[in-house]
Backbone as numpy.savetxt, mean C-alpha at the origin, in Angstrom:
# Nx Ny Nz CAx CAy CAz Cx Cy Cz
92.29 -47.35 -71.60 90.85 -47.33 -71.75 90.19 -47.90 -70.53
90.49 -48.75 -69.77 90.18 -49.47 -68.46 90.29 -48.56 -67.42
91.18 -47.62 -67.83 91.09 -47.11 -66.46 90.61 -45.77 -66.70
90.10 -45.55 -67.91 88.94 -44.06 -68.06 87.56 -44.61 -67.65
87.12 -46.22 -67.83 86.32 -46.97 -67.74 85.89 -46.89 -66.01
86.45 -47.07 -65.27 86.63 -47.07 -64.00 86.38 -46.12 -63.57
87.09 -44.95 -63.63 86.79 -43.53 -63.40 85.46 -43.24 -64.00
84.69 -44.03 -64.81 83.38 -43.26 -65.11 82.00 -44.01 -64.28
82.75 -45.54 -63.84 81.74 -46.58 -63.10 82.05 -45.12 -61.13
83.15 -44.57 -61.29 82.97 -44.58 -59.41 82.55 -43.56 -59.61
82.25 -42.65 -60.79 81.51 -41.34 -60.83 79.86 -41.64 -60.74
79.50 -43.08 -61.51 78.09 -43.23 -61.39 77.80 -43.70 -60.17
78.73 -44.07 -59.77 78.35 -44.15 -58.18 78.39 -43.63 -57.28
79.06 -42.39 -57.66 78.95 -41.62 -56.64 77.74 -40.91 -57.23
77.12 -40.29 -58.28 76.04 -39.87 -58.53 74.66 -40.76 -58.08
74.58 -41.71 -57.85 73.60 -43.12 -57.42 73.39 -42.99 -55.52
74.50 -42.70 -55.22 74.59 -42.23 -53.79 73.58 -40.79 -53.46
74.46 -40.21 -54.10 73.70 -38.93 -54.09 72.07 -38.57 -54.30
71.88 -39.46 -55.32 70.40 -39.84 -55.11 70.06 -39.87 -54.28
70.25 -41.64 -53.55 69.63 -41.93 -52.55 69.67 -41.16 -51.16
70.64 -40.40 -51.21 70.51 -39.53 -49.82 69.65 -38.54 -49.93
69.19 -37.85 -51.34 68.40 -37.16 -51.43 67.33 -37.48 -51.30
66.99 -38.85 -51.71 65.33 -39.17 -51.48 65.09 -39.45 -50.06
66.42 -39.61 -49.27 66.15 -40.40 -47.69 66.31 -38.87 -47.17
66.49 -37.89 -47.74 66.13 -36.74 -46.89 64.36 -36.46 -46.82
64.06 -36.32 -47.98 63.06 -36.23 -48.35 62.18 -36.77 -48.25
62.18 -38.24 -47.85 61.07 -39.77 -46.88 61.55 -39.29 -45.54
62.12 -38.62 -44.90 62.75 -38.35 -44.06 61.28 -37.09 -43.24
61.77 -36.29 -44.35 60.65 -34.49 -44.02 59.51 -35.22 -44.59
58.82 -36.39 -45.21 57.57 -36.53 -44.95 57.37 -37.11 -43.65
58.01 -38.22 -43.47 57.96 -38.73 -41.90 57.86 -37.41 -40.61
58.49 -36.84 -41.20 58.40 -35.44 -39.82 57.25 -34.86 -39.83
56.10 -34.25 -41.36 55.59 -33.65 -41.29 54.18 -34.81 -40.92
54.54 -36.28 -41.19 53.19 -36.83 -40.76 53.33 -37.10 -39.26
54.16 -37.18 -38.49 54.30 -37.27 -37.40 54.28 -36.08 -36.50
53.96 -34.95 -37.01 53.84 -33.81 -36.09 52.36 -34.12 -35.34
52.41 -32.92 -34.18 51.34 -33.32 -32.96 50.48 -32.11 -33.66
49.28 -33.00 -33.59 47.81 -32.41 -34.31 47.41 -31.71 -33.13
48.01 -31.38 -31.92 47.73 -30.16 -30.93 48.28 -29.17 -31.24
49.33 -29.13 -31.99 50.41 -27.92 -32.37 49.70 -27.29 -33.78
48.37 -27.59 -33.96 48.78 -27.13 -35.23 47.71 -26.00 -35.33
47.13 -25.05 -36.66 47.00 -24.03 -36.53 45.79 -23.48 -36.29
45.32 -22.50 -36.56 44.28 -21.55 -36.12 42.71 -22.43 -35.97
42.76 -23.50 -36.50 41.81 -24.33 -36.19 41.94 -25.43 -34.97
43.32 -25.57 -34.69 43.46 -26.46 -33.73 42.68 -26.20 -32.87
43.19 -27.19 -31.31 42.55 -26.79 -30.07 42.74 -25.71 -29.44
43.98 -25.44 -29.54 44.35 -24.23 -28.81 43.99 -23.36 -28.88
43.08 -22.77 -30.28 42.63 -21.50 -31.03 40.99 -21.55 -30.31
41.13 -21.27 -28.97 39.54 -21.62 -28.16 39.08 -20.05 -27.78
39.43 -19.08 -28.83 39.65 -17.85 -28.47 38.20 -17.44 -28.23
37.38 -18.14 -28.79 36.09 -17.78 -29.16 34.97 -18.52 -27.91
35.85 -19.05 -27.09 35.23 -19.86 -25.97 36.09 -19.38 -24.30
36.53 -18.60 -24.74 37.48 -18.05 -23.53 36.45 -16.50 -22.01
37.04 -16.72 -21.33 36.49 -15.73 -20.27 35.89 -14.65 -20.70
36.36 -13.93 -21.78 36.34 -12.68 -22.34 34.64 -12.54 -23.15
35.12 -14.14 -23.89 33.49 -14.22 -24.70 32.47 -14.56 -23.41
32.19 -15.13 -22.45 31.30 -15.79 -21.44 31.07 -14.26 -20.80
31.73 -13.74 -20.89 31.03 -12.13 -20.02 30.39 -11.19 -21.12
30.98 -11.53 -22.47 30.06 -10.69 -23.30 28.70 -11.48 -23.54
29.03 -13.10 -23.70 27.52 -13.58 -23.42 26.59 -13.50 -22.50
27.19 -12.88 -21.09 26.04 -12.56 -20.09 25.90 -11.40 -20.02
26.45 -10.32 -20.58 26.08 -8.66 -20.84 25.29 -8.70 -21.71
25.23 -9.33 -22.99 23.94 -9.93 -23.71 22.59 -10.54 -23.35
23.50 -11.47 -22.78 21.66 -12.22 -21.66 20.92 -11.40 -21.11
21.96 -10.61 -20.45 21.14 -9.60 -18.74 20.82 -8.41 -19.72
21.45 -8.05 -20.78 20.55 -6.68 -21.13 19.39 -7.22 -21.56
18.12 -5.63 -20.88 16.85 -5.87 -21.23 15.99 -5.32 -22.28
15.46 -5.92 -22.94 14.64 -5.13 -24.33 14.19 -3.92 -23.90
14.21 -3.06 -24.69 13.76 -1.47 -24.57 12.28 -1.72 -24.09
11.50 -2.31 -24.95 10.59 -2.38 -24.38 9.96 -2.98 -23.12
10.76 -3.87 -22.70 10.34 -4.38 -21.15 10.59 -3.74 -20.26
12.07 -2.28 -20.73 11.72 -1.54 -19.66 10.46 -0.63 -19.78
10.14 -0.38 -20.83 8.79 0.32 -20.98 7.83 -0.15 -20.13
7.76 -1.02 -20.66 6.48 -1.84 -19.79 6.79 -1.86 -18.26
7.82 -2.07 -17.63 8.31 -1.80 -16.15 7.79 -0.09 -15.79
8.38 0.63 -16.61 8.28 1.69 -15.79 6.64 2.15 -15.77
5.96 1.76 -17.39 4.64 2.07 -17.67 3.99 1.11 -15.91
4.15 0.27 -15.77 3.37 -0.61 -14.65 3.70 0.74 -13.47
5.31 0.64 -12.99 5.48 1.08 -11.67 4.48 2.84 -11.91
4.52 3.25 -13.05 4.03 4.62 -12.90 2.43 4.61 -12.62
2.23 3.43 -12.85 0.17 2.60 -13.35 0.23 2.77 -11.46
0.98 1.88 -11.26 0.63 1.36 -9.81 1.00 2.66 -8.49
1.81 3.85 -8.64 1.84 4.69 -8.14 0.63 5.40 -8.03
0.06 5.90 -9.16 -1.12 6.65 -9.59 -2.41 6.11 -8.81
-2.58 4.68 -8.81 -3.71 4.21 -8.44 -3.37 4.34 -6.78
-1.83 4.17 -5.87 -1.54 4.15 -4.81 -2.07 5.60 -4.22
-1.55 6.88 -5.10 -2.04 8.16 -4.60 -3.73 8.32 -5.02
-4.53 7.64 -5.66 -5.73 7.94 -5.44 -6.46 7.24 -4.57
-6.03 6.04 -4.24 -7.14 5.12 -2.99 -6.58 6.34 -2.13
-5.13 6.65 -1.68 -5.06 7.88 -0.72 -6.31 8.76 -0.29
-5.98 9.65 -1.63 -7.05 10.57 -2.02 -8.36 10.28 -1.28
-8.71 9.28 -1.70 -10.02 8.78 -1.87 -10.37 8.68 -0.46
-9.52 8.30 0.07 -9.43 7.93 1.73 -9.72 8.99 2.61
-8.63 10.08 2.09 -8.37 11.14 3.00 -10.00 11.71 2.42
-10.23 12.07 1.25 -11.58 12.50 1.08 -12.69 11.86 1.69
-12.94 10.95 2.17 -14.10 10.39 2.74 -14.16 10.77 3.98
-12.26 10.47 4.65 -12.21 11.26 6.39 -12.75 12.67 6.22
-12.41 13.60 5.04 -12.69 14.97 5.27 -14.45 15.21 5.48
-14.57 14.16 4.43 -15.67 14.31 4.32 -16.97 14.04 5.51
-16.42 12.69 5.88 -17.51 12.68 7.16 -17.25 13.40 8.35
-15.84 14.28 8.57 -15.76 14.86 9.66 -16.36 16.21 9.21
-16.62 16.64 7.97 -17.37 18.06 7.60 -19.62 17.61 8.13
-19.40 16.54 7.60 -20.57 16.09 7.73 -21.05 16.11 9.63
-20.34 15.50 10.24 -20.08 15.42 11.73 -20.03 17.01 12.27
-19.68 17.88 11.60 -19.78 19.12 11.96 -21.12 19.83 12.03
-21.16 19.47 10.51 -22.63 20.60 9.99 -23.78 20.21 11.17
-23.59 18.61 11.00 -24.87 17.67 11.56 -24.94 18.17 13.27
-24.07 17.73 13.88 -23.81 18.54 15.33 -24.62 20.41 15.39
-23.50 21.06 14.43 -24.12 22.45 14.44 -25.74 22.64 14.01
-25.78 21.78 13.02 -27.58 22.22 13.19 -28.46 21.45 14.42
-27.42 20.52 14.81 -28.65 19.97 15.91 -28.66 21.03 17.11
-27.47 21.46 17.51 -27.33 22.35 18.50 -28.20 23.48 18.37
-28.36 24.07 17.11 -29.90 25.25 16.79 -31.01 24.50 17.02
-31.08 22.88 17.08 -32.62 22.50 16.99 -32.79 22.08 18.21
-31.87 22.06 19.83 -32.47 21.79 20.68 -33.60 23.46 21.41
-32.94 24.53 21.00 -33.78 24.89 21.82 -35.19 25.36 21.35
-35.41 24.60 20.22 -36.38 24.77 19.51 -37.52 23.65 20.04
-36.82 22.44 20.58 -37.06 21.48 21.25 -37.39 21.43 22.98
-36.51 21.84 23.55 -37.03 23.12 25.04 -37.99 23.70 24.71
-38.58 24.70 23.88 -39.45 25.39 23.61 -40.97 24.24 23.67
-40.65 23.32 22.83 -41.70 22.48 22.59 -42.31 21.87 23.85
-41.47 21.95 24.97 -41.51 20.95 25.73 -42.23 21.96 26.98
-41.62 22.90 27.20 -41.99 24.06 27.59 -43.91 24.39 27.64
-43.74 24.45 26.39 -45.27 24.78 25.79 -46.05 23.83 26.19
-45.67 22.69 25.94 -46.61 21.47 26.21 -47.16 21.35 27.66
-45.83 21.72 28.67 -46.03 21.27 29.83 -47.04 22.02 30.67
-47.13 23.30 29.86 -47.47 24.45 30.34 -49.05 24.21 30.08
-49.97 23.05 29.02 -51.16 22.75 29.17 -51.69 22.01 29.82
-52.68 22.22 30.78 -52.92 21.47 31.82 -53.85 19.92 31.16
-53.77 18.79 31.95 -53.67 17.92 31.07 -55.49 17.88 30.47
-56.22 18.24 31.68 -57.66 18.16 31.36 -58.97 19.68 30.17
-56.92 20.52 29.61 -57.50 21.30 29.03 -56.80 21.28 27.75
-56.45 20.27 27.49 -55.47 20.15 25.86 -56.95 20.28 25.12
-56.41 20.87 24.22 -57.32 20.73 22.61 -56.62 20.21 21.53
-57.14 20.48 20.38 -57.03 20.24 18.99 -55.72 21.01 19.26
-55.77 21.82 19.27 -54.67 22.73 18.97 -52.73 22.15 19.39
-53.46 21.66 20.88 -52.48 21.30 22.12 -51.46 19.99 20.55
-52.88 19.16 20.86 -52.74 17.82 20.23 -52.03 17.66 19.24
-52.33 18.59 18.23 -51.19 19.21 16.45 -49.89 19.28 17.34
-49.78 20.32 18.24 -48.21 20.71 18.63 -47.80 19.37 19.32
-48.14 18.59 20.01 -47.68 17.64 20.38 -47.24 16.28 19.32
-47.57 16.42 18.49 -47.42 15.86 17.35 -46.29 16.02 16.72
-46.75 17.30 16.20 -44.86 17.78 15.94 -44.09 17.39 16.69
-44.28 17.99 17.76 -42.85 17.49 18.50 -42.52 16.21 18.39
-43.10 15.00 18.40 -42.73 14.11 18.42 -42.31 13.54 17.22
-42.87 13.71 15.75 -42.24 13.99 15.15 -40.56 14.29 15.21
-40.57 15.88 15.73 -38.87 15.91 15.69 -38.06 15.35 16.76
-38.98 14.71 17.42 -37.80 14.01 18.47 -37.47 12.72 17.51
-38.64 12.03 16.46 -38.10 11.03 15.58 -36.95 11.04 14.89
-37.41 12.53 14.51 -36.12 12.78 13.36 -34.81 12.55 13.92
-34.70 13.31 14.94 -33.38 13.50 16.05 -32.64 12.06 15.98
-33.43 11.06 16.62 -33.68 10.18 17.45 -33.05 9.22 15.89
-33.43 9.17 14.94 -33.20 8.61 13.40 -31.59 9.44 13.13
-31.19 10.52 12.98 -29.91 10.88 13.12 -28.95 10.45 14.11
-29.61 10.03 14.86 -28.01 9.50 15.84 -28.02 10.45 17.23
-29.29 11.39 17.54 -29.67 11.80 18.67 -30.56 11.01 19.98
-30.10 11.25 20.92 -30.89 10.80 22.29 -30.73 11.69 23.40
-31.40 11.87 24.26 -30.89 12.56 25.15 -30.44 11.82 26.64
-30.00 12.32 27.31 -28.84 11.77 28.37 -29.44 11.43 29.73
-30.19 10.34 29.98 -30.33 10.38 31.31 -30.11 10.73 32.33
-30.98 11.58 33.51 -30.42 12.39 34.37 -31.13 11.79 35.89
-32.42 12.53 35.56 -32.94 12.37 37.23 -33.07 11.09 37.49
-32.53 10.55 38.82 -32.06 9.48 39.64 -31.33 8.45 39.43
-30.44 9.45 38.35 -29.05 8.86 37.91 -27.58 9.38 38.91
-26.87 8.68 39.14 -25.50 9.70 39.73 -25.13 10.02 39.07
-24.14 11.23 39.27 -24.23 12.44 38.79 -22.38 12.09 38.21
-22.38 12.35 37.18 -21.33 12.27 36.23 -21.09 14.08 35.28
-19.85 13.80 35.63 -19.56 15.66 35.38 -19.04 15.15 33.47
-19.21 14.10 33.15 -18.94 14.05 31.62 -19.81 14.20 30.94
-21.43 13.98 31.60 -22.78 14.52 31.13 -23.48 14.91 31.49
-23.38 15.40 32.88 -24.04 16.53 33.61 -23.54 17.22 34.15
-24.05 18.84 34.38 -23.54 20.09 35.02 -24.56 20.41 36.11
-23.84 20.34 37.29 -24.80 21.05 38.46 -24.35 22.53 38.84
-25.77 22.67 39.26 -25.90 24.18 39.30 -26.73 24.39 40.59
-27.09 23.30 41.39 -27.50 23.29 42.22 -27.32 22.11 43.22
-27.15 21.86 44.10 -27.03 20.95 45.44 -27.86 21.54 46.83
-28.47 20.20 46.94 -29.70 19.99 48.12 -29.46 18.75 49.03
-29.82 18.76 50.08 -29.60 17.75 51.09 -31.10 17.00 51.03
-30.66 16.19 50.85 -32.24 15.05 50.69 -31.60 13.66 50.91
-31.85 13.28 52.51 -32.07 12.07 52.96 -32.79 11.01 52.01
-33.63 11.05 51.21 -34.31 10.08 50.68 -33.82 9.75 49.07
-32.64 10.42 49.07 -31.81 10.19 47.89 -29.99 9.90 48.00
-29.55 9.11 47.84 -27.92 8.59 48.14 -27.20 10.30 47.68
-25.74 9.59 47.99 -25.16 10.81 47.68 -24.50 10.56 46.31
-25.00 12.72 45.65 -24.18 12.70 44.38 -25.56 11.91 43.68
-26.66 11.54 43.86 -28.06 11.53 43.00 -28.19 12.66 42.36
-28.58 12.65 41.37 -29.34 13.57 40.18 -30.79 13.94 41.26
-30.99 14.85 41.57 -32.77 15.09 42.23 -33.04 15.68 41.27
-32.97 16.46 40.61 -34.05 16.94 39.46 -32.70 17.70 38.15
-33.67 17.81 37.28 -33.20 18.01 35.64 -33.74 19.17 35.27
-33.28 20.54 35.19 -33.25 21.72 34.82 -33.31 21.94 33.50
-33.08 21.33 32.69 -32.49 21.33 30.93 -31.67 20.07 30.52
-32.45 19.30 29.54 -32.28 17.90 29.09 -30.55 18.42 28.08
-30.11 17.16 28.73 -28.70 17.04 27.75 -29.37 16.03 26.33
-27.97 16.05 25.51 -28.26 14.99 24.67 -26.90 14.38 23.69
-26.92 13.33 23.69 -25.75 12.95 22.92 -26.15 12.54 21.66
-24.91 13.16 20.31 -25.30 12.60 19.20 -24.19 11.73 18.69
-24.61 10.40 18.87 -23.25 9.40 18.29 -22.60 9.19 19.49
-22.57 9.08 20.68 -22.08 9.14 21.89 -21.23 9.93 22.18
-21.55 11.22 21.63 -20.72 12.39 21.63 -21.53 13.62 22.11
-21.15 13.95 23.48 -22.08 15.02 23.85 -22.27 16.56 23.01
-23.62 16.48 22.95 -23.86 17.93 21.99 -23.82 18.94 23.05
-24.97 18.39 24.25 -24.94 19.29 25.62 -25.37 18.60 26.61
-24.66 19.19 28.01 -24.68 18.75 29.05 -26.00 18.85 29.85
-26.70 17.97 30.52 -27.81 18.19 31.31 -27.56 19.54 32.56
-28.20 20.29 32.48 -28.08 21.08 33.70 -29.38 20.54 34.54
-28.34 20.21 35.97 -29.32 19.25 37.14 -29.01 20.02 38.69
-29.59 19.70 39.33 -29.85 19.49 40.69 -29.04 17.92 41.42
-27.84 18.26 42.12 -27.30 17.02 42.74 -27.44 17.10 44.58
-28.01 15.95 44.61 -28.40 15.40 46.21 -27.62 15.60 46.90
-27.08 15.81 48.14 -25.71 15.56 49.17 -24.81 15.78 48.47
């Protein structure tokens, strides 16, 4: 009986062993799992920065830099605003040049019909001797002066000649005389009055030049 006794004490001890190695495995794998590195661990760790990586920072600035539909509206609505107004000051420009150089035309061409209407006047006048003017003389002399106002108010004058030297940019000779009592290349006399309108010759004086 002592020695079935025995045989049942080294069986509980060996079952008592067995325990304890099982629980020291097991204090063992908690020690491991509290001692693991909180960098290693999962989809929340640090490492999981997927959402902060190169890939996201370029989709956040393809986001930034794109522009609202409507601001390009408004861009192109401006650049098309500011073209429009660029081709009409143009316009506007070139129309005013057309315009005063049509004006510069007409104005020239009718003055050129109204000088020899003006010769005529002058003509007539000269042609009354001074101690026989009348009423009559006196009206026409009137007029005329008159339209030399008008002229004269447009931007007409006529061109100084006699005992001026003689300049071929506003006078035409048609005649040359030797006269000691005048330098050379003097204007001696004025055949038909020039006249400039705007300092732009309409017509040339036809003169008589000295030497």
């Amino acid at each position: 009986m002592e020695y079935g006794r025995g045989e049942a004490d080294q069986e509980e001890a060996g079952n008592a062993g067995e325990t304890q190695a099982d629980n020291g495995e097991n204090e063992g794998g908690a020690l491991e799992a509290e001692g693991a590195d909180p960098m290693e661990s999962g989809p929340g760790g640090p490492e999981d920065d997927s959402s902060d990586g190169p890939e996201a920072g370029k989709k956040k600035g393809f986001f930034s830099r794109k522009k609202d539909k409507k601001d390009e509206q408004i861009e192109e609505l401006t650049d098309r605003l500011k073209r429009s107004m660029a081709e009409f000051d143009n316009y506007r420009k070139r129309t005013e040049r057309e315009k005063t150089a049509m004006y510069e035309i007409g104005a020239k061409d009718i003055i050129e019909k109204l000088l020899p209407v003006v010769d005529n006047f002058e003509r007539g006048l000269a042609a009354v001797p001074e101690g026989e003017k009348t009423a009559f003389a006196d009206g026409m002399d009137m007029i005329y002066r008159q339209l030399m106002k008008m002229l004269e108010d447009a931007g007409v004058k006529p061109i100084e000649a006699a005992g001026q030297p003689f300049d071929p940019s506003f006078h035409n000779a048609v005649m040359h005389v030797e006269d000691e009592s005048l330098g050379e290349n003097i204007i001696a006399e004025e055949f038909q009055k020039g006249y400039l309108y705007r300092d732009s010759v309409i017509r040339h004086s036809m003169v008589k030049v000295a030497n």
